[in-house]
C-alpha positions in Angstrom: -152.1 306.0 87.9 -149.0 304.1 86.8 -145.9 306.3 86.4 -145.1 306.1 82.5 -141.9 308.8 81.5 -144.0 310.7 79.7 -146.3 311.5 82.9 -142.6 312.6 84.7 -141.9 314.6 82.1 -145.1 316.6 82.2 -144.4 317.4 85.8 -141.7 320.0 84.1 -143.5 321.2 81.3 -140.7 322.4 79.2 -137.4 321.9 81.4 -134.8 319.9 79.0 -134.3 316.2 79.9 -131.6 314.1 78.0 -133.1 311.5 75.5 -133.3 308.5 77.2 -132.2 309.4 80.7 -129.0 309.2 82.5 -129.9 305.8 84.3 -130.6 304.4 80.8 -127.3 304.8 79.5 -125.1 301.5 80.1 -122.0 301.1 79.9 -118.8 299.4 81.5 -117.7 302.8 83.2 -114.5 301.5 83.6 -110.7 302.2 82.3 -109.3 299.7 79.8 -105.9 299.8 82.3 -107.3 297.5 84.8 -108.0 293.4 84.8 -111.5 292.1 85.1 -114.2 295.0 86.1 -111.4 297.2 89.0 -109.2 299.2 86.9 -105.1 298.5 88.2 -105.1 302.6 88.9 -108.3 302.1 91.5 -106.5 299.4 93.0 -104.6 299.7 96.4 -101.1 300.8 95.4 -102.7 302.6 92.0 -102.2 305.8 90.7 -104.9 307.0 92.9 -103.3 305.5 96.0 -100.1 307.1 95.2 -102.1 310.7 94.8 -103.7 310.5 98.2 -100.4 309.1 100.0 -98.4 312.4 98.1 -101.3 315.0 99.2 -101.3 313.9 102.6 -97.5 313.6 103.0 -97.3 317.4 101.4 -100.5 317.9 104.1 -102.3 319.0 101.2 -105.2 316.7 102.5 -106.7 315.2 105.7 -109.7 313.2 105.5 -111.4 309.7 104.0 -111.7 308.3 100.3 -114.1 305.1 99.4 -114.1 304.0 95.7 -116.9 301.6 96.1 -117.7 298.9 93.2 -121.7 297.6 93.8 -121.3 297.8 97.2 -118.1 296.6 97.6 -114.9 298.3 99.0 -112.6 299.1 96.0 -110.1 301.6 97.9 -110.5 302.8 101.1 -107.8 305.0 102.5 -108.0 308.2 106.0 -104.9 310.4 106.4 -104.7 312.8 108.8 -106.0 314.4 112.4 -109.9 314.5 112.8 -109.4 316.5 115.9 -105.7 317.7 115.5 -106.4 318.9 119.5 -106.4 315.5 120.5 -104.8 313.8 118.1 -107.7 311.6 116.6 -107.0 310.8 113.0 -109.7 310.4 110.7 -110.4 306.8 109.6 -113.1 305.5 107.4 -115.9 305.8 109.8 -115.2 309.6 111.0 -118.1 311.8 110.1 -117.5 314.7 108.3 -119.9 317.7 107.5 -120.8 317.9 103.9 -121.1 321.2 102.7 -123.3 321.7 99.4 -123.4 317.7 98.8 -126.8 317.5 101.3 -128.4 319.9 98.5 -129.1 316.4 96.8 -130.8 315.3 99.8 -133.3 318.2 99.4 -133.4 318.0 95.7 -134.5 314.1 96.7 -137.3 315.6 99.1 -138.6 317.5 96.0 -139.0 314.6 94.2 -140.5 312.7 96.9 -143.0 315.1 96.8 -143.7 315.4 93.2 -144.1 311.4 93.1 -146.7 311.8 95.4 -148.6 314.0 93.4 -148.2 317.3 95.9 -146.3 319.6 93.7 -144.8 320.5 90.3 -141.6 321.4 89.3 -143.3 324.0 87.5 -145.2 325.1 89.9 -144.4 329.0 91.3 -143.0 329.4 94.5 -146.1 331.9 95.5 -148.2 328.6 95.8 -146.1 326.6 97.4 -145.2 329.0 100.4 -146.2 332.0 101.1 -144.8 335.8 102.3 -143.0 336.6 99.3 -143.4 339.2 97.7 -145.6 338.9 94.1 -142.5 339.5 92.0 -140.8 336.5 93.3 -143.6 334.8 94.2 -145.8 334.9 90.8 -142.3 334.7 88.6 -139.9 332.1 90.2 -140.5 328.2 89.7 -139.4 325.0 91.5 -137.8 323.6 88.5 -135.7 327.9 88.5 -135.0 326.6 92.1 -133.3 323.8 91.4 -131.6 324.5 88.6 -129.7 328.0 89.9 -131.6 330.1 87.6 -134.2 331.8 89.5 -132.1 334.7 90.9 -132.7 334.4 94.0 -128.6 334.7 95.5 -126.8 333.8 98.6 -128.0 334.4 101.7 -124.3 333.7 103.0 -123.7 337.0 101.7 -126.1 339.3 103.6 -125.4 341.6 106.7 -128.8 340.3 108.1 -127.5 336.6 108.2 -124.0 337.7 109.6 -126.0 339.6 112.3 -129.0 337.4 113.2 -126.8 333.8 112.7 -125.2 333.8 115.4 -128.1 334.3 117.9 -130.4 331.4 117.0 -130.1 328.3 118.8 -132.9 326.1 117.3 -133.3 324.1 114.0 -136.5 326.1 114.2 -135.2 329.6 114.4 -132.3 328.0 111.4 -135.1 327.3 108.9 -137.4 330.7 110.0 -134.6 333.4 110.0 -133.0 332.7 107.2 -136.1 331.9 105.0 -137.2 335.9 106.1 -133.9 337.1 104.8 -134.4 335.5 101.7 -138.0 337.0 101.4 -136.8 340.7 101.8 -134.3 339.5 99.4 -134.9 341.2 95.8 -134.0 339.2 93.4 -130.2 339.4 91.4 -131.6 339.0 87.6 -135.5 338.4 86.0 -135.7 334.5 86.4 -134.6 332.1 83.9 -132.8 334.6 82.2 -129.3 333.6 83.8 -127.8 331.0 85.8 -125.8 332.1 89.2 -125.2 329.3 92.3 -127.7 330.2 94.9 -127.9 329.0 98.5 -130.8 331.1 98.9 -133.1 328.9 96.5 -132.5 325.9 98.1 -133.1 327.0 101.5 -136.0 328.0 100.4 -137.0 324.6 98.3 -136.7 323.4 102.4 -139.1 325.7 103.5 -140.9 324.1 100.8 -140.4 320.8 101.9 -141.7 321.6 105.3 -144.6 323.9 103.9 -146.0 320.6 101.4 -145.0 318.1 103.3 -146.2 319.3 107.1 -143.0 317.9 108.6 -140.0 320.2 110.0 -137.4 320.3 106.9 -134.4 318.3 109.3 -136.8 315.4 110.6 -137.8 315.1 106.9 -134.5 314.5 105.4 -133.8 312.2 109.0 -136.6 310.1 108.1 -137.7 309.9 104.7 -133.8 310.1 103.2 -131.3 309.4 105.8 -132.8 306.8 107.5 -134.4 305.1 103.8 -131.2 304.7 102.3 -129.6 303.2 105.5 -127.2 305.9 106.3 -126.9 305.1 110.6 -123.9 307.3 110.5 -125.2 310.6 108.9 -127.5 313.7 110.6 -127.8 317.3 111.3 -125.9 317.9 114.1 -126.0 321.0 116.0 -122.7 323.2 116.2 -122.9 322.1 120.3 -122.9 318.5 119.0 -120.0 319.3 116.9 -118.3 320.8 119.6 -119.0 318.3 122.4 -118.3 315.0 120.0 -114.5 315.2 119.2 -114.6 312.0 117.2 -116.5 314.5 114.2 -113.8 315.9 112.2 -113.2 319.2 113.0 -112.9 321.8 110.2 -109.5 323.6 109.7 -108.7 326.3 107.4 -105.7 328.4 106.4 -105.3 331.6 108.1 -103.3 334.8 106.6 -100.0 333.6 108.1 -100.0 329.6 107.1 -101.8 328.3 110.0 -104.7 325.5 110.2 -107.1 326.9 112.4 -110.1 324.7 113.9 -112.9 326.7 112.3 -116.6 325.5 113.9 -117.9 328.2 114.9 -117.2 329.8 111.2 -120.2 327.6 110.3 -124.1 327.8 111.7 -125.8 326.6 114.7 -126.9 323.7 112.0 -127.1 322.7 108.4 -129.4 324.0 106.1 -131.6 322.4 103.3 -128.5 324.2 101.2 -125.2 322.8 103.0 -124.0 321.7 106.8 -125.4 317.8 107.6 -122.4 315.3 108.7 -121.9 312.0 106.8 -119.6 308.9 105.9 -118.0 308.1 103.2 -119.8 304.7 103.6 -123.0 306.3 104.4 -122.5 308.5 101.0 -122.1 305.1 98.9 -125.5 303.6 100.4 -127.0 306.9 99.4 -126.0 307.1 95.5 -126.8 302.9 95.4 -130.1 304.0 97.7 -131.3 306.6 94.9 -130.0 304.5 91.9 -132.0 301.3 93.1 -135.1 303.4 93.5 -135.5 303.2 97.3 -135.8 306.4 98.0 -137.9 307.7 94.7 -139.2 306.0 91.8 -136.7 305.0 89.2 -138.9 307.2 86.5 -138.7 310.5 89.1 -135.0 309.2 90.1 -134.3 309.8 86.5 -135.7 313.0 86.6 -133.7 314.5 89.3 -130.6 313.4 87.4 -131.2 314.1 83.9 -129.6 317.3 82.3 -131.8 320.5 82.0 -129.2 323.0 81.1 -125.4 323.7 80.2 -123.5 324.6 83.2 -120.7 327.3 82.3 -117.7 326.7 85.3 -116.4 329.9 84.4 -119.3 331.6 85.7 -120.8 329.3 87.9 -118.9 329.2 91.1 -120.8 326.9 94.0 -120.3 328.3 97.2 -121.6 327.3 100.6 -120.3 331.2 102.3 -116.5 329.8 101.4 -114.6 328.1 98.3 -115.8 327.3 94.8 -115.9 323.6 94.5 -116.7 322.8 91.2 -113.5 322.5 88.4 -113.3 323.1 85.4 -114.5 320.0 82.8 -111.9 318.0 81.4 -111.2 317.9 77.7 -114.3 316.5 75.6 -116.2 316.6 78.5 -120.0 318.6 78.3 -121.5 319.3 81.8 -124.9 319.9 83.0 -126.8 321.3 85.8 -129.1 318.4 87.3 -131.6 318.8 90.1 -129.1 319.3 92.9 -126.1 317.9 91.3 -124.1 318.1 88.1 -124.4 315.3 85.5 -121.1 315.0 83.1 -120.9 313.4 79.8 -118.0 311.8 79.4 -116.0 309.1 78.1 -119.4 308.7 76.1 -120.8 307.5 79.9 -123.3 310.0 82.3 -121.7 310.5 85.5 -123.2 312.2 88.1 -121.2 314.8 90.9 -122.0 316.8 94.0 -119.1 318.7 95.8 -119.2 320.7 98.4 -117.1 323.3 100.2 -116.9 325.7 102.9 -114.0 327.1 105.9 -112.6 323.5 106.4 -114.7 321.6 104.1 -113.9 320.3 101.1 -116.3 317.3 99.7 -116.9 315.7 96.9 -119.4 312.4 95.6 -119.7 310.7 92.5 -121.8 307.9 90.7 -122.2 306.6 87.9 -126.6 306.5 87.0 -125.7 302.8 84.5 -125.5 299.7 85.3 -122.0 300.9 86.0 -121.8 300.5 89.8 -119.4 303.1 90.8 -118.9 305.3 93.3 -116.2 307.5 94.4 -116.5 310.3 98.0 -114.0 312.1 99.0 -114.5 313.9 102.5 -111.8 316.4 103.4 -111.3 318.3 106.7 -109.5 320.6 105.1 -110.7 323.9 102.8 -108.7 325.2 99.8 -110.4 322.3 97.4 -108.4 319.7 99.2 -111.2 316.7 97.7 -110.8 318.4 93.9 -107.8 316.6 92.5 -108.3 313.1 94.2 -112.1 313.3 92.8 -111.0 314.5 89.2 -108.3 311.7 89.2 -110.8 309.1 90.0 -113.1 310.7 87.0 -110.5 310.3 84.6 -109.3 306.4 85.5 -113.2 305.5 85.1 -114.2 307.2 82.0 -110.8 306.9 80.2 
């Protein structure tokens, strides 16, 4: 059958999609400041350069920045210790973990799986997966899932993760525990009633992943993600990989009294299909050109994932991965809208697409723009306290103004 938009749109039912699409929106995407198509503010020695330099001098930030122009390296700038034990300094090949941003990968996994015909956004999660009880199973969707509005909370949160985390030692025993926390989980509000940033859902759109799909949820994303969109830098490591590879930037938080501490073992044995794989900032790039050029999903289910399907409130709407919020606050005139695993912003009458992430030492952040624009920005910090936020919202401002 071929894929028309109004078959993609049926796989939804009702869910909200802009008119047109995100990716249909052209546009320039870029500030009148500059000459030719690079804004003079992107520009080595631009107003962006001089932020990062001035963060980093006030160690405000440690990590890697890429504005990336079709492929091409706009700004590329690393300040900072990757492993302050042994004096490595990040530089624009260190890895860093990601926080939320790998929800995207699993929202892609989704869509993978609805091009192929094996499930429905609207589909319940009861048929999808089973051993949850009927109230979540017969009541909460896919498409609730995705969007943060099924109820389903933060498994983060629970004494039974903060006792039974630290014994597991398998990506096995990762995906199993936590997915039976979540199903003696009852659920925070009736579904689709509200909108509250849940770990718990996407974890369990993993589970799903694994449950449609027949393959465990990591080798999935490895293969059919990772791999397609030609990211050789990026995987789930295992917190022992972390520890025994001190070229991965190391996570360092703020304590009580004013001192970084090296914070590893404040995170899990590995990521989950909610937060915790290690990437680039080069690796990021190929992903958002990867998903744009229809490599890893159709362009009509592509469109899908990033089209609008409800207002996000930032006030309300905290995203979490067990540390820091990472989302800000939009910027005058700007609207925002939940996505499938990322936010899409309207602004500067252009769609731009964002996924941040944050947790103790991590604070990440990606953006793309869905046109024929060509942008895209990452900002991968080693540092927590929303180190990433005022470098990406710079950034957002130069290419929209």
């Amino acid at each position: 059958m071929t894929t028309t938009r109004r078959s993609v749109l049926g796989l939804i039912g009702a869910a909200p999609v802009a008119a047109g699409g995100v990716m249909a929106v052209a546009g320039n995407a870029h500030a009148g400041s500059g000459t030719g198509s690079v804004p003079r503010d992107l520009r080595p020695g631009g107003a962006l350069d001089r932020l990062i330099a001035e963060l980093a001098e006030r160690d405000e930030f440690s990590g890697s920045v890429l504005v990336d122009h079709r492929g091409r390296t706009v700004l590329a700038r690393s300040h900072g210790m990757a492993n302050r034990e042994e004096s490595i300094p990040n530089g624009p090949d260190t890895a860093f973990i990601l926080g939320s941003i790998n929800k995207i990968f699993t929202s892609v996994a989704i869509a993978q799986l609805a091009e192929q015909g094996a499930l429905g956004y609207g589909d319940t999660l009861g048929a999808r997966i089973g051993g949850f009880p009927p109230e979540i199973a017969e009541r909460v969707t896919l498409h609730q899932m995705l969007t943060h509005t099924s109820g389903m909370g933060d498994f983060h949160r629970t004494a039974a993760y903060r006792e039974q985390s630290p014994a597991w030692d398998s990506a096995e025993e990762v995906m199993r525990g936590i997915t039976q926390i979540v199903r003696e989980l009852p659920l925070d509000f009736e579904p689709g009633t509200r909108a509250s940033y849940s770990n718990s859902a996407y974890h369990v759109l993993g589970a799903v992943v694994e449950e449609v799909s027949g393959v465990p949820y990591h080798d999935y994303i490895r293969d059919r993600v990772l791999d397609a969109a030609g990211m050789d830098a990026s995987a789930f490591h295992t917190r022992t990989q972390w520890h025994a590879t001190p070229e991965i930037a190391r996570p360092y938080a703020l304590q009580n009294g004013g001192e970084l501490v090296e914070v590893i073992d404040a995170h899990g044995f590995i990521g989950t299909p909610a937060g915790g794989a290690f990437s680039t900032c080069g690796d990021l790039a190929r992903f958002a050109r990867a998903l744009l050029a229809g490599d890893l999903v159709g362009r009509a289910h592509a469109d899908l994932l990033l089209s609008p399907k409800r207002p996000f409130n930032a006030g309300s709407e905290g995203e979490s991965g067990g540390g820091e919020s990472t989302t800000s606050a939009p910027e005058p005139g700007e609207m925002v809208f939940e996505a499938y695993g990322a936010l899409s912003f309207l602004t500067g009458g252009r769609w731009m697409i964002q996924r941040g992430g944050g947790s103790p030492g991590v604070s990440t952040n990606l953006q793309f723009f869905p046109s024929d624009a060509g942008w895209a920005v990452v900002v991968l910090s080693n540092y927590g306290e929303r180190a990433a936020t005022p470098i990406a919202e710079m950034a957002r401002r130069i290419l929209t103004s």
